[in-house]
N, C-alpha and C positions, 0 to 999 in steps of 0.2 A: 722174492729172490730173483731178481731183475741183472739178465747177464748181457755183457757184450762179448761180440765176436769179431775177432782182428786176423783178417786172411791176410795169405801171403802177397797180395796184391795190392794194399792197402795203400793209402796214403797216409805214412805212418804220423808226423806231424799232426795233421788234422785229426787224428782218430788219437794222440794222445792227449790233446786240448781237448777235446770231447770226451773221452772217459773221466778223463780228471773233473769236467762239470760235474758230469752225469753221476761222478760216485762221491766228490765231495763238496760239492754246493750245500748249502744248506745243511752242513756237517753230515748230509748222508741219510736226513728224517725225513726222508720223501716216500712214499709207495713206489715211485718210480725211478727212486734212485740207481744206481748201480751198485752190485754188491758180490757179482762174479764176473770174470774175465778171462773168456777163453784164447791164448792166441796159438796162432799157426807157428807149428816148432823153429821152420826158416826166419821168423821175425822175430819171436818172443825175444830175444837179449834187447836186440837195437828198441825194440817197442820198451822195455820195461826201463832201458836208461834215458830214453827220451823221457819217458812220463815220471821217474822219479827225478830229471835234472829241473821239470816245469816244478816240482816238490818242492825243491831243496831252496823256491823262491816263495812256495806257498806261506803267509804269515796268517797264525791263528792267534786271536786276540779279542780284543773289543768289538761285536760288531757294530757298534755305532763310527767306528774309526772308518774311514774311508781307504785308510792303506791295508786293513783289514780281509783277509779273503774266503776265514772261516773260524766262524763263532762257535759258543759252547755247546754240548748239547741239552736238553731240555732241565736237567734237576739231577742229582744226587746219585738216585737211582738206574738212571741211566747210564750215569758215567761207570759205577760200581759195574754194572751189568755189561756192558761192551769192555770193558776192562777184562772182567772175567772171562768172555768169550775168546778175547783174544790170547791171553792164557791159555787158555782149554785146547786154544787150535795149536799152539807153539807145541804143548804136549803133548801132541799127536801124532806131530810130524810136519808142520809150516812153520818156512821161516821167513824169516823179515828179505824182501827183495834189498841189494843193493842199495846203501841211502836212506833207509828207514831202517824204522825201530823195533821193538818191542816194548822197551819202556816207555813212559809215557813222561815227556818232559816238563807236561803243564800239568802234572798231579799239584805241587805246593802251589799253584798258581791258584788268587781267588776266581771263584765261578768253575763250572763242572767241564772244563775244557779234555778233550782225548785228541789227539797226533795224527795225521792223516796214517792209518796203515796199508801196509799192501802186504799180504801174507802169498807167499808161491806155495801148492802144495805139492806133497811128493807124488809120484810117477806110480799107479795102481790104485785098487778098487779102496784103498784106506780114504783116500782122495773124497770119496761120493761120502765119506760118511765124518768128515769132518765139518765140527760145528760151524768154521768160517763157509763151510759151503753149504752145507743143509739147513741151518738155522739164518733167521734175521735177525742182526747184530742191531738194526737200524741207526747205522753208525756210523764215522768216516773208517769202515775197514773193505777193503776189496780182497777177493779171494781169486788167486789168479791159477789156471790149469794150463796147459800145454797140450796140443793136440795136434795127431801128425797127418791128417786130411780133415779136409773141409767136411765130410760125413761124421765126421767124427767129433770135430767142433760144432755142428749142429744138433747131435744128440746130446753131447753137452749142455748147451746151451734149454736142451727140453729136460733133463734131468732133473725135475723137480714138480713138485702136487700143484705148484703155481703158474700164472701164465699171466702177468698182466702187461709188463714190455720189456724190452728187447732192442738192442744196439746191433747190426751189421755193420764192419766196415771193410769196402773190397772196391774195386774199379771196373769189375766185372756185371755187367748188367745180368749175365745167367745168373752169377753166383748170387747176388741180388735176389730175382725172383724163386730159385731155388729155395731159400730162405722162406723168403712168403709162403712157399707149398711147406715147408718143414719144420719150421718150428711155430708151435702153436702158444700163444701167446694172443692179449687184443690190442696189442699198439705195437707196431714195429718200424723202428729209425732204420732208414739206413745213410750210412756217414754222417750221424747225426748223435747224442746222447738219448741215454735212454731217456731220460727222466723230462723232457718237454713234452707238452702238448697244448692246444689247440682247442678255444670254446666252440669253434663251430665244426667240428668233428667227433663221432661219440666216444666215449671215454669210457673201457671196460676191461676186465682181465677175461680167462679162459680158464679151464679146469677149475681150483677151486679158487681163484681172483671171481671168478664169478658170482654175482650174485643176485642175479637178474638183468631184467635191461641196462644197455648201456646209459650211463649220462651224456650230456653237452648235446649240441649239434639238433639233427632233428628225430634223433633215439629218446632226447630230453621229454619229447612228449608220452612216451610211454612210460617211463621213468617216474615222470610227478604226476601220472595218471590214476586215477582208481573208476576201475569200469565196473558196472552194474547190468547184468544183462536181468533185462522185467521182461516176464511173460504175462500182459493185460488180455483178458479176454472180456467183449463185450458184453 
């Protein structure tokens, strides 16, 4: 459950090109994808019609097509299952941001294609316990909150048993390292997408993303290691 956070400082432009990677590349099947988005109450409109006007150019299809910019997701199953998730959150109280949908346009379409969505949820604690924000859709849906300080967008952003990455984006160098002391997470972008990384740097989550040592980089040695401590006596 890999969230960005969009301060009121932000360069909004840049940080909607970047959530847009980060949450629908790869239709969304990344561990590091994005899949919640907190922003700062003064920006959320202009942020969510920026990133739904870069949408409204988004083309899902073929991915072997080159004008292509998001393919299906993996099988049947999948599709059935994020389908239904988004359902579940509409019932709850989220609804389709400005420009997007809740139906799913490329249901008769052949191949298991789903919509990029972008669900806003309502304002109170119903918010923490909706499926788009608690569960992984592993899907093209993002689940967007609103937050009216940056404390407050950071606890957000930790609100979950998971910690693997995390998006900042601010212009603010405190609110920057603020971030680093705050939300606990093992990879964190800032003005950057969640979902890249880096072989020569280790690659791990935090809370329950963890599961030992990190990979890549030079964590990778402990990682493909198995150690044997022998006690030989002469």
């Amino acid at each position: 459950k890999n969230a960005a956070v969009v301060l009121h400082d932000a360069d909004l432009e840049l940080a909607a090109q970047q959530v847009l990677w980060g949450a629908f590349r790869s239709t969304g099947q990344k561990c590091t994808a994005t899949s919640r988005l907190i922003l700062a109450d003064g920006i959320a409109d202009a942020f969510l019609e920026a990133l739904t006007c870069k949408l409204s150019n988004w083309t899902v299809g073929d991915p072997l097509d080159p004008e292509t910019h998001m393919g299906p997701v993996i099988n049947e199953a999948a599709q059935r299952s994020i389908e239904a998730g988004i359902n579940a959150a509409a019932a709850a109280g989220a609804v389709p941001a400005a420009g997007t949908h809740l139906e799913n346009p490329h249901h008769a379409t052949a191949g298991f294609f789903v919509a990029p969505t972008v669900l806003e949820l309502p304002a109170g604690e119903k918010a923490s316990t909706n499926v788009a924000w608690k569960n992984e859709l592993f899907g093209p849906v993002l689940a967007v909150r609103r937050a009216g300080t940056k404390e407050e967008a950071f606890a957000l952003a930790g609100e979950t048993e998971f910690g693997l990455s995390a998006a900042v984006f601010t212009r603010n160098l405190k609110s920057a390292l603020e971030a680093v002391d705050t939300i606990d997470v093992g990879i964190l972008h800032i003005n950057s997408e969640s979902a890249g990384s880096d072989p020569h740097v280790p690659f791990g989550g935090s809370k329950k993303s963890g599961l030992g040592p990190k990979e890549q980089g030079s964590a990778a040695k402990d990682f493909y290691s198995h150690t044997t401590t022998v006690y030989l006596r002469g």
